[in-house]
C-alpha positions, 0 to 999 in steps of 0.5 A: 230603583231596586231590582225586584226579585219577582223581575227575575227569571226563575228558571235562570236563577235556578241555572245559575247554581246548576252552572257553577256546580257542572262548569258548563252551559250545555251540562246546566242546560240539561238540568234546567230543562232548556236549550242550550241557546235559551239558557245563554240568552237566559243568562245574558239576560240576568247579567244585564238585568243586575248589571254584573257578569256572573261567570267568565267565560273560556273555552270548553267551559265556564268559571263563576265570578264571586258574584255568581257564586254568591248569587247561587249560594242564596238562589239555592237557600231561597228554592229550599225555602219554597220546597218547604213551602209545597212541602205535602203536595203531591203531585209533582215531585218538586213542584217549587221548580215549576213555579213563576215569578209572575205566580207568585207576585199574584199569589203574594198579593192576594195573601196581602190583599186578602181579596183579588180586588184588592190584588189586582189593585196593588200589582196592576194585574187584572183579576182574571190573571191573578185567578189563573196565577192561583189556580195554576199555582194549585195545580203545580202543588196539588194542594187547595191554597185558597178558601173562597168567602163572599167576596174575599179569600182566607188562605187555606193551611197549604196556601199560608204554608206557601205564602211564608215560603215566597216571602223567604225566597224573596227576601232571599234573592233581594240579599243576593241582589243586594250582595252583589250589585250595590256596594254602598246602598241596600236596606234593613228592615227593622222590627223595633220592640217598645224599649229598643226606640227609645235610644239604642234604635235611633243612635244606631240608625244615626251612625248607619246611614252617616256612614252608608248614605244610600242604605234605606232603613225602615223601622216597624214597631211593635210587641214581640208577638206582633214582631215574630211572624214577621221575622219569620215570614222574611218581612223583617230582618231583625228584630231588637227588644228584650229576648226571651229566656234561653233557649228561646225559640228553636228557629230563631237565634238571639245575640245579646247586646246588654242588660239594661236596668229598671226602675219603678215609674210614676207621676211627680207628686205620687204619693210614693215619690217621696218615700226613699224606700217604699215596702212591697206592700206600699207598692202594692197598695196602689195600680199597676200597668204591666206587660202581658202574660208572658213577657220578660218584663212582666215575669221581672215584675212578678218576681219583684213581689216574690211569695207575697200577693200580686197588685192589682194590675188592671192594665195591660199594656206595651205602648210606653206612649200609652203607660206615660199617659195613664201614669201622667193622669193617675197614681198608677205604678209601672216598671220601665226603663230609665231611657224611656221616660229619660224625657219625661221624668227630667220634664218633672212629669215622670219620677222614679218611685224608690230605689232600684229593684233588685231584679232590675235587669232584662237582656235587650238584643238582637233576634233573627232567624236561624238560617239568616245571612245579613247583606252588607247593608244588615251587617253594617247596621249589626255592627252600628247596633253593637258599638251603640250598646256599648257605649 
């Protein structure tokens, strides 16, 4: 079973960064603010917890192993993450410091939950301890993080502030775990955008997990603006769909895998499918499902009617499951890729309407966040994903 990051001590977490930087227990130990016996229990403790030794010992000193200085490297990304988070507080200087684990399991529930029943029912804390954990973890910012409404709770600025900085953290120190305790397993959370689950996810998936077994893989679907608050908050690690037009959103970083063609989609027997080369007035005279506002396919769609009016687009849609129903059941029109209805239009169900477009062709790749490190288990899926668009 995976370690949790939330069963690891804070404070000695944090001791391990002061140790590689000053060399030794007792100069650590004074940064930290513990005893120099506590903090050798403490580090004892941490290396029996991830089952590595994270520093060799010698006289007068300490060395760290590649696994501590990996560990440390995350660890001090993962108390930015949380300093950005109480960003504002003021009473303490740095309050991210004088947090616990125990802290901030019970404030993440309860961000998730949206209720102390609800929190207290997914970690097995009683509702007493999660209002002690709340408001211990107010006193330590100096901040209200949490609005009382009846019988739930709506997270206040400060409290949505920090919930994103734990989350990052945790997904920070899960890497480390991950770096340096299990060579063959870890995981990759995916955030799958409707194009990308037709093939390029599935093929990529395929070949990971043929060749790293124990990697556990966990695909979450949705549109981009569903997917990117994830990504932000570290509750995915990458997503994969069409990217944005450059330069794309300042704190996340998009890489390229192809540019995939388009063609325009309905039913067999539409009155378009046999007309080898429909006009734009053709097209426009029958209804449209297109993509929201703001979309890259949308905006390749405005673009294919150039100065001329715009069809009627009564439906707005990002499920390809939902458009292959309407087109199935109707001589509604959409623009698709050729690998989401690849099925459907060799079924004779689905035929492509016409030639293909001319400004066919949007970006499909890879975006995470900007100061994202992948484990190995994430660059082995990168690296899978890349060989698939490829190909």
């Amino acid at each position: 079973m995976a370690l949790d990051p939330f069963d690891l001590n804070l404070r000695h977490l944090r001791a391990v960064g002061a140790i590689v930087q000053r060399g030794s227990m007792s100069a650590a130990a004074n940064a930290v603010s513990l005893s120099q016996p506590a903090l050798t229990q403490g580090i004892a403790k941490l290396e029996a917890q991830l089952g590595v030794a994270l520093f060799a010992r010698r006289p007068g000193g300490m060395d760290a192993t590649e696994a501590g200085r990996a560990l440390a490297e995350r660890v001090a990304t993962a108390f930015a993450h949380l300093a950005g988070g109480v960003r504002g507080g003021r009473r303490f200087a740095s309050p991210e410091w004088l947090m616990t684990a125990t802290q901030m399991r019970a404030f993440l529930s309860l961000a998730d939950a949206g209720s102390f029943v609800g929190a207290g029912t997914a970690t097995g804390l009683s509702q007493p301890a999660i209002h002690r954990a709340v408001r211990d973890l107010e006193q330590v910012c100096g901040v209200a993080l949490v609005d009382r409404r009846g019988r739930g709770i709506a997270l206040s600025p400060a409290g949505l502030r920090l919930a994103r900085g734990i989350r990052l953290a945790r997904a920070e120190i899960a890497g480390g775990i991950a770096e340096i305790t299990d060579q063959e397993g870890g995981s990759v959370v995916i955030g799958a955008m409707p194009l990308s689950r037709a093939m390029l996810v599935p093929r990529a998936i395929a070949q990971t997990v043929a060749a790293a077994p124990h990697v556990a893989i966990h695909v979450i679907e949705g549109s981009w603006r569903e997917l990117a608050e994830a990504l932000r908050d570290g509750a995915i690690d990458l997503m994969i769909g069409a990217l944005r037009p450059e330069p794309g959103p300042p704190d996340m970083v998009q890489m390229p895998l192809l540019t995939d063609r388009l063609v325009i989609v309905g039913r067999a027997g539409h009155p378009l499918a046999g007309v080898a080369a429909p006009t734009p007035e053709q097209l426009a005279g029958f209804p449209w499902v297109v993509s929201h506002a703001g979309a890259p396919l949308r905006a390749l769609w405005e673009r294919m009617f150039g100065d001329g009016p715009l069809p009627r687009a009564p439906v707005q849609c990002g499920s390809v499951m939902v458009i292959r129903g309407i087109l199935v059941e109707s001589d509604f029109l959409t623009l698709l890729s050729p690998q989401q209805v690849a099925l459907e239009v060799e079924s004779g169900v689905l035929a492509a309407i016409g030639p293909e477009p001319e400004v066919s062709g949007r970006v499909i790749g890879v975006t995470t966040r900007r100061d994202w490190r992948p484990t190995r288990a994430q660059a082995r899926f990168l690296e899978a994903l890349a060989g698939v668009a490829q190909q």
